[in-house]
N, C-alpha and C positions, 0 to 999 in steps of 0.2 A: 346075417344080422346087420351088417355095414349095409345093404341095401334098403334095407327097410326104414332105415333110419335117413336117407336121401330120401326116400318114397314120401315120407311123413312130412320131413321139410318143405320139398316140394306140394306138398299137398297143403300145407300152410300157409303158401304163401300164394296159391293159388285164390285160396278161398280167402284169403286178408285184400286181395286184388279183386276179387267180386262182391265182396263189400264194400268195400271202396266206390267204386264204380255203381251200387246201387244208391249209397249214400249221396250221389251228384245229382240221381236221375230228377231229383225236384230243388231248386235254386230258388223257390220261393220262400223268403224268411217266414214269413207267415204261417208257414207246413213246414216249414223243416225243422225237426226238433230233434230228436237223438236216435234217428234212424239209424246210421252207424250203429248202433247197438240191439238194432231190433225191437220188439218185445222185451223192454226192461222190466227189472223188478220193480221198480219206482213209479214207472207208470206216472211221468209229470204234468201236468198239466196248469195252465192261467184261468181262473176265476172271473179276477179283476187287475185292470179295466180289460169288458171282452172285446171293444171293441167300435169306436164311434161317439164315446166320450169327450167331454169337453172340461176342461177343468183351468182354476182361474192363474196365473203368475201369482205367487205368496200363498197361493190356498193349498190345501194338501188332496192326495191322492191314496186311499186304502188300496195295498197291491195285497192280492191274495192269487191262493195258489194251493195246489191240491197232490198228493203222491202216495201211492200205497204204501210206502217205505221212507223213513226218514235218511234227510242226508245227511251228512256230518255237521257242514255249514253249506250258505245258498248266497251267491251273490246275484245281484239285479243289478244289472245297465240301462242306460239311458242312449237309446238310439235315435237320431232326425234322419228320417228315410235309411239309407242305407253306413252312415255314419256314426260310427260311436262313440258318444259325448263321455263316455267314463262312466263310474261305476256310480249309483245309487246309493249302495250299502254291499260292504266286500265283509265276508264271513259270517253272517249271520246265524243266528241258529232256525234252525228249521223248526217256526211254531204256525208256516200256515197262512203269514200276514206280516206287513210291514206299510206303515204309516210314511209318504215320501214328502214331504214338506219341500213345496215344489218352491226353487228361488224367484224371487221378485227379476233378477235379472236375465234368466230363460227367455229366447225367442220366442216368438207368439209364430205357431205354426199350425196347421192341420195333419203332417208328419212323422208325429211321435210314436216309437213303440219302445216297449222296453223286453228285456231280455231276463230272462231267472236261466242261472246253472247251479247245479246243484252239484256238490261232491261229496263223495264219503270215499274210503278208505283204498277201492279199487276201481269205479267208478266216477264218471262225469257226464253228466245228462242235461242236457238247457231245450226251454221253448221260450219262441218269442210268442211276444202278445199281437193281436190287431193295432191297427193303427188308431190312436188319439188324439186329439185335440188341445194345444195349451192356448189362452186367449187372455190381453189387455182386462183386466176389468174396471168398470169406470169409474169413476171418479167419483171420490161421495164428497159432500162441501159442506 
């Protein structure tokens, strides 16, 4: 009995080291989303923005978002290339959509993407989005 029970460990941590390991094989934010977990229940996925968007400093941005399974709450980060500007909105409920009322004092970049992770109870699951667009808008007089 005492062997089988090292067998199993051993075999645990074997396969917790090949997931790991698979979960590295793509370093691109862009695609990597909660491969660590394979084939989720949740199945998450970004809507909006998908991607090549442009959107104004003061103006807002509908973030949507889609998952066969709801999460408990869902936070969105605000990323400039590979850097994370902080959170958007931390625990929100999962209804699908969140309105980001983008600040007047944001960088004007071509850089931006954002991040959803979603959690529930045993579970943590995130994708990022493509990259976007924030821009100066002009002057009205």
């Amino acid at each position: 009995m005492k062997q089988q029970k090292v067998f199993c460990y051993i075999h645990s941590f074997v396969l917790i080291i090949l997931i790991n390991l698979n979960s590295c094989a793509d370093k691109n934010p862009e695609t990597l989303t909660s491969q660590f977990f394979g084939e989720s229940e949740f199945d998450l996925s970004i809507l909006q923005p998908h991607g090549g968007e442009s959107f104004p400093k003061g103006g807002t941005c509908l973030i949507q978002w889609q998952n066969k399974k709801k999460f408990d709450n869902v936070d969105i980060e605000l990323y400039k290339g590979d850097e994370n500007l902080g959170n958007i909105v931390s625990a929100a409920s999962d209804v699908g959509e969140f309105i980001w009322e983008i600040s007047t004092s944001i960088d004007v970049s071509n850089n931006y993407k954002i991040k959803i992770i979603g959690s529930s109870s045993n579970s943590r699951v995130f994708i990022f989005s493509k990259t976007f667009s924030i821009y100066e808008p002009p002057l009205t007089i």
